[in-house]
NUDOVO-167300 format. One record per residue: residue in one letter; x, z, y of N, C-alpha, C, O, CB in turn. Coordinates in pm, 1 decimal, always signed. Atoms other than C-alpha are relative to their C-alpha. Last residue first. Glycine has a CB too. Example, Ala and Ser with C-alpha at 12.3 -4.5 7.8 and 13.67 -1.06 7.14 Angstrom:
<pts>
(S, (-82.0, -6.0, -119.0), (+1367.0, +714.0, -106.0), (-77.0, +73.0, +109.0), (-26.1, +89.9, +219.8), (+41.4, -141.5, +46.2)),
(A, (+89.0, +0.0, -119.0), (+1230.0, +780.0, -450.0), (+90.0, +0.0, +120.0), (+193.6, +66.5, +118.1), (-99.2, +124.6, +2.7)),
</pts>
This chain:
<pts>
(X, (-70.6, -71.5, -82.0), (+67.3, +350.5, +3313.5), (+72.4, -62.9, +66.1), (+145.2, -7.1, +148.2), (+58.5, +82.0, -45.2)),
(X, (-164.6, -10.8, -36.4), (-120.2, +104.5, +3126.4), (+58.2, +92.6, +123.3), (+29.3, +60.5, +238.6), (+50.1, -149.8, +39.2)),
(X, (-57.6, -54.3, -162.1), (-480.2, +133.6, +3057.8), (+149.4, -26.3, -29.0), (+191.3, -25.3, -144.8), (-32.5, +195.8, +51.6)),
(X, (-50.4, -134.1, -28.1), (-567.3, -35.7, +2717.3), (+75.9, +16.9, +114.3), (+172.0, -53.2, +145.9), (+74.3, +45.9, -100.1)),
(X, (-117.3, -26.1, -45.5), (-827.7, -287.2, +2653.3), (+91.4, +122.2, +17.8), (+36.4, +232.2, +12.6), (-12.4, -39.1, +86.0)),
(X, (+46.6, -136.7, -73.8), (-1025.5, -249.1, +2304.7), (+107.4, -6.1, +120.9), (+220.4, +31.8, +90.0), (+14.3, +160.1, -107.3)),
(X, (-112.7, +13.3, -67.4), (-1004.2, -564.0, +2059.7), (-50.8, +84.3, +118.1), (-163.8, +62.1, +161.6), (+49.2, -150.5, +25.8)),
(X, (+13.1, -20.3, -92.4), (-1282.5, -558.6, +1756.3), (+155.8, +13.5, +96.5), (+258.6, +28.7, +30.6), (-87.5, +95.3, -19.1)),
(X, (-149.1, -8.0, -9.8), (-1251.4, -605.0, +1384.0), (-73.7, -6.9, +205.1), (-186.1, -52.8, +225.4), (+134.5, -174.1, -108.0)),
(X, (+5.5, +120.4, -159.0), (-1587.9, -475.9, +1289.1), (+153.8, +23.6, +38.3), (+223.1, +125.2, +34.4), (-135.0, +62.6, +176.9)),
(X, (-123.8, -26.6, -79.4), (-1582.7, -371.7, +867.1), (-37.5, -109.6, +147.5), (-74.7, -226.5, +157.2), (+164.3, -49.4, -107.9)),
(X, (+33.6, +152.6, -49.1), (-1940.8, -401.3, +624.1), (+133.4, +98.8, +121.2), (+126.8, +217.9, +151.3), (-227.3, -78.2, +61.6)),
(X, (-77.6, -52.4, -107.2), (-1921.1, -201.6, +352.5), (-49.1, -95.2, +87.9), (-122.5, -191.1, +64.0), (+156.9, +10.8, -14.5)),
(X, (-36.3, +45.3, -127.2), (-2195.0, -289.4, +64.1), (+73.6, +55.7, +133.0), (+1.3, +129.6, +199.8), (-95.6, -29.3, +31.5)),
(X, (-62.6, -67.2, -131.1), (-2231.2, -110.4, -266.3), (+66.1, -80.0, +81.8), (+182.8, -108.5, +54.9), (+93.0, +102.1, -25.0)),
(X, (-125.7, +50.0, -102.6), (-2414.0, -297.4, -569.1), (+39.3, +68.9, +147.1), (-45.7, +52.5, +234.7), (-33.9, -150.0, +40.6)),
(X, (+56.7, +58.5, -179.1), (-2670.8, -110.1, -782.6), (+171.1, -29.2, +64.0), (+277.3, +32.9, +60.5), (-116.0, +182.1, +135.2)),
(X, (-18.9, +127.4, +39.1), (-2587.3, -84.6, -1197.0), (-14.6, -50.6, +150.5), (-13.1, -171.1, +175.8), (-104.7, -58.3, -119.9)),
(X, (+96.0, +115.6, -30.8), (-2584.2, +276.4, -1190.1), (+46.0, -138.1, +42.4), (+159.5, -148.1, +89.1), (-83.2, +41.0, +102.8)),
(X, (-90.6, +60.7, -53.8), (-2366.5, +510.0, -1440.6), (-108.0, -99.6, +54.6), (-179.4, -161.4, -24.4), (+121.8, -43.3, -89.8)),
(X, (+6.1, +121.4, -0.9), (-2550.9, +768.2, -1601.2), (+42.8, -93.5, +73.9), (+9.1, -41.6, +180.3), (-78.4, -15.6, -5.9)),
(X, (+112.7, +92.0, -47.2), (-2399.9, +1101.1, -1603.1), (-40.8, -113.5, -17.4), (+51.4, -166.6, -79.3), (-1.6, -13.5, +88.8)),
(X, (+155.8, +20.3, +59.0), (-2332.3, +1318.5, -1888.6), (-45.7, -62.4, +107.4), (-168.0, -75.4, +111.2), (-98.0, +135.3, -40.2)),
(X, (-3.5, +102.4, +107.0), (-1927.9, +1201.5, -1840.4), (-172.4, +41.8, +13.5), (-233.6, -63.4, +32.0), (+113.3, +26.5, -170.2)),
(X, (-38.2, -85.5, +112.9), (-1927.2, +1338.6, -1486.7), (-19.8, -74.0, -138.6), (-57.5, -190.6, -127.1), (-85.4, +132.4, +4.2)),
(X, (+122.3, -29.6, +64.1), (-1889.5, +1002.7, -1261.0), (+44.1, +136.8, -70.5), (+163.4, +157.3, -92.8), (-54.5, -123.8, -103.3)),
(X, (+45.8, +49.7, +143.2), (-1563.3, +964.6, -1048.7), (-136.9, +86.5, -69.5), (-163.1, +204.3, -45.2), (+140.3, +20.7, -106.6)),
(X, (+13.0, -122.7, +91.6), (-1607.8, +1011.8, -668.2), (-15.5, -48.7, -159.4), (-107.5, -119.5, -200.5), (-138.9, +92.3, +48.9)),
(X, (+134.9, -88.8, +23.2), (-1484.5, +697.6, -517.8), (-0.2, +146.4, -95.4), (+83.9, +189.7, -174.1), (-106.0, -103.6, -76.6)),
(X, (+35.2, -23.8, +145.6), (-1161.2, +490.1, -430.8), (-129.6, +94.0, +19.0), (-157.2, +135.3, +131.7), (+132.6, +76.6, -94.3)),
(X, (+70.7, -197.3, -35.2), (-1062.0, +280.6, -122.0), (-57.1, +80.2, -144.4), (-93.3, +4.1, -234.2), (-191.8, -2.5, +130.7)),
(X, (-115.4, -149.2, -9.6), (-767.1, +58.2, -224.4), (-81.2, +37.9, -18.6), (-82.7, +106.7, -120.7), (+91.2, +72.3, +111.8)),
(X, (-27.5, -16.4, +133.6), (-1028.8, -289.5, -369.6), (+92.6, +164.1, +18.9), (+101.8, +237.9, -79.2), (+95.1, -154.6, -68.8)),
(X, (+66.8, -75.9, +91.0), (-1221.9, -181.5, -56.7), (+74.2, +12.7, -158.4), (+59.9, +106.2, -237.1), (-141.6, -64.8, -3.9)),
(X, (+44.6, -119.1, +0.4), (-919.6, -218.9, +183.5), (-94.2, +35.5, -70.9), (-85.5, +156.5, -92.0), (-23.6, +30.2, +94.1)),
(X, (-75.7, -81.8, +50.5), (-793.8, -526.9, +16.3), (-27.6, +152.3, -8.1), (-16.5, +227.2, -105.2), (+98.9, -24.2, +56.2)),
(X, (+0.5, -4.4, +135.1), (-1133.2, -754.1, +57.2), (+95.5, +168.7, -34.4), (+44.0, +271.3, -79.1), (+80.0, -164.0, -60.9)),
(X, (+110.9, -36.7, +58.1), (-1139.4, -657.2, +383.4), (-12.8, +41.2, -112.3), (-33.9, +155.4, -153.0), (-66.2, -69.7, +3.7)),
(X, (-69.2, -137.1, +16.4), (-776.9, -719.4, +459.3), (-130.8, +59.0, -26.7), (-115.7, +173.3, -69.8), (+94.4, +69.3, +133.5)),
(X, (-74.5, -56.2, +92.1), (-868.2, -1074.0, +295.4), (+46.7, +143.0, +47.1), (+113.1, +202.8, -37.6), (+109.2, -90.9, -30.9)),
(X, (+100.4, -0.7, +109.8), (-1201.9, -1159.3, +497.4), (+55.2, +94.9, -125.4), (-2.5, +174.3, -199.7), (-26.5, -159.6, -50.4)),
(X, (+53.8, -171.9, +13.7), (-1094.2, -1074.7, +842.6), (+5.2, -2.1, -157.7), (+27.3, +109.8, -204.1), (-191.4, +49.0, +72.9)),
(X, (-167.2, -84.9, -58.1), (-904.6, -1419.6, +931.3), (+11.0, +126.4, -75.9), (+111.1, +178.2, -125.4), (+8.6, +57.7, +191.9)),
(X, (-39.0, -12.6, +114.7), (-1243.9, -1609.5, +772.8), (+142.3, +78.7, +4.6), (+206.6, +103.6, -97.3), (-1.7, -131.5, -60.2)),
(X, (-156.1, +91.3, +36.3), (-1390.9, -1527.2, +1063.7), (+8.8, +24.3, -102.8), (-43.7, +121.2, -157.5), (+143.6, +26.8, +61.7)),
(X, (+4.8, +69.4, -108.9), (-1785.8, -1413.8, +1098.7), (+144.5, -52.1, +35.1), (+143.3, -144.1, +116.8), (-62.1, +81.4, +102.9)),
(X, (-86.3, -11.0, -68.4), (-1812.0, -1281.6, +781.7), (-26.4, -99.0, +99.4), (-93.1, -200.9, +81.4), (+109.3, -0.7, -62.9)),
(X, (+14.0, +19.9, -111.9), (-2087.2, -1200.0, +487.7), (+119.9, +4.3, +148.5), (+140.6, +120.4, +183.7), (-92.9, +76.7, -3.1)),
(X, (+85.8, +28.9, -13.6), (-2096.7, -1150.6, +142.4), (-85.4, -66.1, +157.4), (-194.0, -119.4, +179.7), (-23.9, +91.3, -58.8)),
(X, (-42.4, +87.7, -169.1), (-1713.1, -1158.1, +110.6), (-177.8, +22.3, -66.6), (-190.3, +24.9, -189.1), (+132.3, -220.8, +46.8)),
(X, (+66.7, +138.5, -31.7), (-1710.4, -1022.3, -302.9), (-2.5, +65.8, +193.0), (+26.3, +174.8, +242.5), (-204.6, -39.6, -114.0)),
(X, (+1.6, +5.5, -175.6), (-1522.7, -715.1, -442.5), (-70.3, -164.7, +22.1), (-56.3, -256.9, -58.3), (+204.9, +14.2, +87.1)),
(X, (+62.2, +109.4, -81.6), (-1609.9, -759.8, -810.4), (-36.3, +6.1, +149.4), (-141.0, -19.7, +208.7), (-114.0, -28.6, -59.8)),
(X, (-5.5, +140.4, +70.0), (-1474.1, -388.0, -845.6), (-94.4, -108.5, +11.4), (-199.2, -81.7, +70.0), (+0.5, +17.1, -126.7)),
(X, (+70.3, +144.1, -70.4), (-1386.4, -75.5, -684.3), (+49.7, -70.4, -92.4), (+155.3, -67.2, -155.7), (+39.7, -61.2, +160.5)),
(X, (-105.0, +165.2, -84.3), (-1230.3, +220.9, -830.0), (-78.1, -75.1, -6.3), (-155.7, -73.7, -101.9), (+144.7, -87.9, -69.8)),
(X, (-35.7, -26.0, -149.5), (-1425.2, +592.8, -894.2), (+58.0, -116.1, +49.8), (+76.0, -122.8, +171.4), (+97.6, +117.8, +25.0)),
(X, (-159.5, -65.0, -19.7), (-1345.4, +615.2, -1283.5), (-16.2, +8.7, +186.1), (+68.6, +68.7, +252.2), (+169.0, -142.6, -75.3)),
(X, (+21.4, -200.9, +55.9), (-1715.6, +554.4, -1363.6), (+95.4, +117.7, +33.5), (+88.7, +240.6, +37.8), (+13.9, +23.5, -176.2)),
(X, (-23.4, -27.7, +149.2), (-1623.2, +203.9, -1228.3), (-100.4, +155.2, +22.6), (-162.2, +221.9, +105.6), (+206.2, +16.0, -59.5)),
(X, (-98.2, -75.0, +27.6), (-1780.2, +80.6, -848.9), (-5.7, +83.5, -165.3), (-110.5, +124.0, -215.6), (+0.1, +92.9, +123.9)),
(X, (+6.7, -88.8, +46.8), (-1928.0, -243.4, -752.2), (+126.3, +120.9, -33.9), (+248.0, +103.2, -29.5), (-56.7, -50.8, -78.3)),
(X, (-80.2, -15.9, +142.6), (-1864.9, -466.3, -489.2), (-109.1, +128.8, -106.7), (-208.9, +189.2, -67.5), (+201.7, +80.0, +46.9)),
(X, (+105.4, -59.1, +105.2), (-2035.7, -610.1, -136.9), (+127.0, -1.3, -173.0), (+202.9, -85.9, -220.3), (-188.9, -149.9, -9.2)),
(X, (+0.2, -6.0, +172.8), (-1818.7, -677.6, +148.3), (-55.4, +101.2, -93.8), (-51.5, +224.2, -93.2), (+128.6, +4.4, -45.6)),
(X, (+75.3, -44.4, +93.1), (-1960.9, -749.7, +492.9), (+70.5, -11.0, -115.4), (+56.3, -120.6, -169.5), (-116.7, -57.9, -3.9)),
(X, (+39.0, +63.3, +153.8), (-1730.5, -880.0, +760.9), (-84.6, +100.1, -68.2), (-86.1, +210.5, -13.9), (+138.4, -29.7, -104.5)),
(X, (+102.2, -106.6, +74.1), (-1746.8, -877.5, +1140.6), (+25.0, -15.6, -132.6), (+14.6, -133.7, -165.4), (-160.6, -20.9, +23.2)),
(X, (+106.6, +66.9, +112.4), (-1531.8, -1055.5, +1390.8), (-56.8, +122.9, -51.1), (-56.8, +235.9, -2.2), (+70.5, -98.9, -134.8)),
(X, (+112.7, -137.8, +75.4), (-1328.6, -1035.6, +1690.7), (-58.7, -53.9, -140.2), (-61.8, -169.0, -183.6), (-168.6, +41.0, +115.5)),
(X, (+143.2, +72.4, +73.0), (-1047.4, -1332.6, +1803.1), (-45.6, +170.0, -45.6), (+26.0, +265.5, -75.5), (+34.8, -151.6, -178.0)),
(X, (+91.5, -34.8, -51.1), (-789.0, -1228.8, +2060.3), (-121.2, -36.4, -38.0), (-215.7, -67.1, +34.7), (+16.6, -16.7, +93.6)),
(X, (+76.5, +121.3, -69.1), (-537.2, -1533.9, +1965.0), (-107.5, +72.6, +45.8), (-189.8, -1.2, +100.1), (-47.0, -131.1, -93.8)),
(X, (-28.8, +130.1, -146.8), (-266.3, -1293.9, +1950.3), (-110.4, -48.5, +65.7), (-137.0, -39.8, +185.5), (+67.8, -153.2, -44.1)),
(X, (-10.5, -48.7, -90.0), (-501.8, -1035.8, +1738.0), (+61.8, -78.8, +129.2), (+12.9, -95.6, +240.9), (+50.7, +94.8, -41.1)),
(X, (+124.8, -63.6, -53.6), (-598.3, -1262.6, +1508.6), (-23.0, +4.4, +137.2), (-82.5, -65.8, +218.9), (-9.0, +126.2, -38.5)),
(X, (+65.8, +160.4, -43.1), (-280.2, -1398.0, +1410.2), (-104.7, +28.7, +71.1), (-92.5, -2.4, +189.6), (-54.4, -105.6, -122.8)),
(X, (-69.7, +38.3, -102.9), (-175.2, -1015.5, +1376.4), (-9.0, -91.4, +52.7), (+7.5, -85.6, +174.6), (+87.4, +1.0, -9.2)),
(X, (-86.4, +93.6, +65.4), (-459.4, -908.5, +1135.0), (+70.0, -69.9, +156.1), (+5.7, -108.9, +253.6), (-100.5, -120.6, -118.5)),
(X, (+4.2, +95.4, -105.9), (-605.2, -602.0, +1182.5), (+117.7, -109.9, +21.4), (+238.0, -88.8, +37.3), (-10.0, +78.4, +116.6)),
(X, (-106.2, +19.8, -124.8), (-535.6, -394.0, +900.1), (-26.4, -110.1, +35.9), (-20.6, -208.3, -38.1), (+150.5, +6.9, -19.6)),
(X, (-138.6, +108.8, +16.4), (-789.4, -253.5, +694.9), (+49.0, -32.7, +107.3), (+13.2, +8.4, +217.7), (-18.8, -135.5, -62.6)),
(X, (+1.6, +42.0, -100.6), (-909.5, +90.5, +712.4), (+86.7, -130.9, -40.5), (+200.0, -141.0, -87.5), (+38.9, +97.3, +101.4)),
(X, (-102.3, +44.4, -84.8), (-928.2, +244.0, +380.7), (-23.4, -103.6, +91.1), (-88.6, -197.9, +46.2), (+98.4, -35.2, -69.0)),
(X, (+23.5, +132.4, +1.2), (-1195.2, +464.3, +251.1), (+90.7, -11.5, +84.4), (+121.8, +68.9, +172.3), (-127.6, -58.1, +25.3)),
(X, (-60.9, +53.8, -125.8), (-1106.3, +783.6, +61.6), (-43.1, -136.0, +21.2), (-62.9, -211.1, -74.3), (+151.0, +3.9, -2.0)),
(X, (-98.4, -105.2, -60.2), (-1325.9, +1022.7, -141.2), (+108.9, -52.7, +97.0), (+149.7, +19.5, +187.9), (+74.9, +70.7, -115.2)),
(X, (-136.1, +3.7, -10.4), (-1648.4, +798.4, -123.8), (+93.8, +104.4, +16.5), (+73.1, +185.6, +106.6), (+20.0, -66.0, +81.7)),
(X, (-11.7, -27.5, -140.5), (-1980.4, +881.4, -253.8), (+169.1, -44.5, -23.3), (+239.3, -45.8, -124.4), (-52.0, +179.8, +62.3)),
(X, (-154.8, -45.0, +46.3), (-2162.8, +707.8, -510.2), (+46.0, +55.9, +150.5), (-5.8, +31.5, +259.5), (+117.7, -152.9, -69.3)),
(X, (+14.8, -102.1, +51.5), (-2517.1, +623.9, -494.3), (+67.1, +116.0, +3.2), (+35.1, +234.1, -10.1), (-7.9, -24.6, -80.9)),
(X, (-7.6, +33.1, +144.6), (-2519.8, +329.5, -280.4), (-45.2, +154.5, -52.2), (-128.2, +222.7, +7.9), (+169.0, -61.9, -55.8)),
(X, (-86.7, -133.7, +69.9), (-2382.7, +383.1, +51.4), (+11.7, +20.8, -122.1), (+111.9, +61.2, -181.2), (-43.7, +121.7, +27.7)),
(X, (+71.0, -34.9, +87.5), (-2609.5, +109.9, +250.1), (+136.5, +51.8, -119.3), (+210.3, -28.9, -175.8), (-112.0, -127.0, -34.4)),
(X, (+120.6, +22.7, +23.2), (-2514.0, +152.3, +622.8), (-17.8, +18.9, -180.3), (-25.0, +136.7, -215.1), (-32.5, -147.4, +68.7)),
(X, (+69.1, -70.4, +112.6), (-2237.9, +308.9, +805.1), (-114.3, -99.1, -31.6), (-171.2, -149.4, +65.4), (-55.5, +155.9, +40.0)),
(X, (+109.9, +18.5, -30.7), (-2007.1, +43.7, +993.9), (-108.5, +61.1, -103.5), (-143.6, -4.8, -201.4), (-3.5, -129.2, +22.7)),
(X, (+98.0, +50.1, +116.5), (-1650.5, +81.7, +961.1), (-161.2, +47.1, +12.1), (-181.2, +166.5, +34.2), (+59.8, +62.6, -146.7)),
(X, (+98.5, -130.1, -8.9), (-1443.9, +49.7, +1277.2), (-124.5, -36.4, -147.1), (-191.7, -135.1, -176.9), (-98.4, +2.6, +200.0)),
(X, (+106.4, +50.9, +117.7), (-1168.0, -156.2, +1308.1), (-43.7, +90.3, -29.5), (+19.8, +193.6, -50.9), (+33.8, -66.0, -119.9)),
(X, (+71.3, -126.5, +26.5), (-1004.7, -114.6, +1642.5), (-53.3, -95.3, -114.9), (-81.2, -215.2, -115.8), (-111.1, +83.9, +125.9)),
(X, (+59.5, +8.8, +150.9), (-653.3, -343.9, +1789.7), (-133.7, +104.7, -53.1), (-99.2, +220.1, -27.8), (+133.2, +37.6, -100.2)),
(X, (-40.7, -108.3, +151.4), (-569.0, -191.7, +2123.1), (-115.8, -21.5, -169.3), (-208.5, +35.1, -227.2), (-40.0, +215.5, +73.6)),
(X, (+150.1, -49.0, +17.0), (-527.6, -426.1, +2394.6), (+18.8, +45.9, -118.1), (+105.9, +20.3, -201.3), (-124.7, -102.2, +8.8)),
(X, (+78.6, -33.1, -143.1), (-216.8, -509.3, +2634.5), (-161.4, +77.9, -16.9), (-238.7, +133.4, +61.3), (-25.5, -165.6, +85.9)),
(X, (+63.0, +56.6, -130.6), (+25.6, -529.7, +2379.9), (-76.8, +39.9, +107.6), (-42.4, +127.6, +186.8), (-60.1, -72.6, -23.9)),
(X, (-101.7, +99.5, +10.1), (-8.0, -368.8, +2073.2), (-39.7, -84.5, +107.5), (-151.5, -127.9, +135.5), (+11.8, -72.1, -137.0)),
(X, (+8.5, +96.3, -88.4), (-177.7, -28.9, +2065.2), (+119.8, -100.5, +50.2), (+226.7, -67.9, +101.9), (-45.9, +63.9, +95.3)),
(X, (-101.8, -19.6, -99.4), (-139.6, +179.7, +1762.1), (-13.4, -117.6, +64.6), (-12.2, -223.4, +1.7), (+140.5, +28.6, -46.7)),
(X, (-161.0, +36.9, -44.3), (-444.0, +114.0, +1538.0), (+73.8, +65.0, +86.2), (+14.2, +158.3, +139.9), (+16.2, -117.9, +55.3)),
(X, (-82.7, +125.8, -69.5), (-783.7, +242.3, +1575.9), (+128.3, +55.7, -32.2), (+177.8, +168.1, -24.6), (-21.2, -34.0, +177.7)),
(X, (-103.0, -17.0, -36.3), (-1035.8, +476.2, +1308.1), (+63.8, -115.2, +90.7), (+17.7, -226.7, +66.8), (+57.3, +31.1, -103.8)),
(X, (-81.1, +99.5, -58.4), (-1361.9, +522.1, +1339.3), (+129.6, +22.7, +17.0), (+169.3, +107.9, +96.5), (-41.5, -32.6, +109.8)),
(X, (-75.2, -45.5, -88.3), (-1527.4, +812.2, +1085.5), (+65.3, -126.7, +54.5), (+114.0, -192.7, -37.3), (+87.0, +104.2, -52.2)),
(X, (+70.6, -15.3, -96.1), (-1778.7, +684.0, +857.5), (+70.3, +33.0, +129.2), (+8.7, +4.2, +231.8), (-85.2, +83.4, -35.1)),
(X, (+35.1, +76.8, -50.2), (-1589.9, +728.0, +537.2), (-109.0, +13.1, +131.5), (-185.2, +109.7, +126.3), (-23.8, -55.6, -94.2)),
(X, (+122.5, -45.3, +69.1), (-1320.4, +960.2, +532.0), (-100.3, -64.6, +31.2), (-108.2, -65.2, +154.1), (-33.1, +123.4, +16.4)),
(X, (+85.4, -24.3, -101.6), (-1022.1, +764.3, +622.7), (-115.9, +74.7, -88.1), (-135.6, +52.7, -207.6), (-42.6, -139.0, +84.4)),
(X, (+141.4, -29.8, +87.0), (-697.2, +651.1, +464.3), (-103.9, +79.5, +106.0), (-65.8, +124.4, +214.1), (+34.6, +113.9, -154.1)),
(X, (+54.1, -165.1, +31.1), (-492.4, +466.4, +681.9), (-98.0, +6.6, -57.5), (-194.7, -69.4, -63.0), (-31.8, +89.9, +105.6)),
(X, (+154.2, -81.7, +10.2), (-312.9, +135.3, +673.2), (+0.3, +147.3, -52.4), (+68.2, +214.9, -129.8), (-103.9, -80.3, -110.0)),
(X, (+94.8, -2.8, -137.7), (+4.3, +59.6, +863.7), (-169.2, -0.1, -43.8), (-267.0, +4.1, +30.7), (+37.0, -158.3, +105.0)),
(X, (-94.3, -125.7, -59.9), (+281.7, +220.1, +594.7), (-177.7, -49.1, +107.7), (-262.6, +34.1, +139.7), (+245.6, -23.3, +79.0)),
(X, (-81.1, -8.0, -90.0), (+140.3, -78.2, +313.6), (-19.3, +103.3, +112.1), (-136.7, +139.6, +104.1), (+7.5, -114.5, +40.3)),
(X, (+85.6, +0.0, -117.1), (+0.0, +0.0, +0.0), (+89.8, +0.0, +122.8), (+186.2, +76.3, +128.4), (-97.2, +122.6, +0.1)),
</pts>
């Protein structure tokens, strides 16, 4: 895993270290949670091409999760660049979940993130 993503508890906004003139933010967007709860979700990293050219976006990825707590069939269900799509992807295949007890039943429902890459100016002294 690389040094410039953080782990996060989910729901909480995290931003970057400010590059340049505006400060990178990817903020994860509460909505459908599933069953399962998360013990870490990872922030993906704002992609440097991106950021030059000052592009935003949105993505949606939909996956399931094991019994063991790890993501799987990560899928793109929705994006507004294709720039966003792969630190998307990466940060759910990292983030991990509460593992099942063995007498529970394991549900078959799909869990949707959805990540905003966003650009925030920053004051300068």
């Amino acid at each position: 895993m690389r040094n410039s993503r953080l782990l996060i508890a989910a729901g909480i906004m995290v931003s970057s270290v400010a590059l340049g003139q505006e400060e990178p933010i990817v903020e994860y967007v509460p909505g459908d949670e599933g069953e399962r709860k998360p013990l870490h979700t990872v922030v993906p990293v704002y992609p440097e091409k991106a950021r030059r050219a000052r592009v935003e976006g949105e993505v949606e990825v939909c996956f399931k999760v094991t019994r063991e707590g790890k993501t799987s069939r990560v899928a793109v269900r929705r994006s507004t660049n294709r720039a966003f799509e792969k630190p998307a992807r990466d940060a759910v295949r990292d983030s991990t979940y509460r593992p099942l007890p063995k007498d529970e039943e394991l549900s078959g429902m799909k869990t949707c993130r959805t990540f905003r890459f966003r650009l925030s100016p920053v004051a300068i002294d």
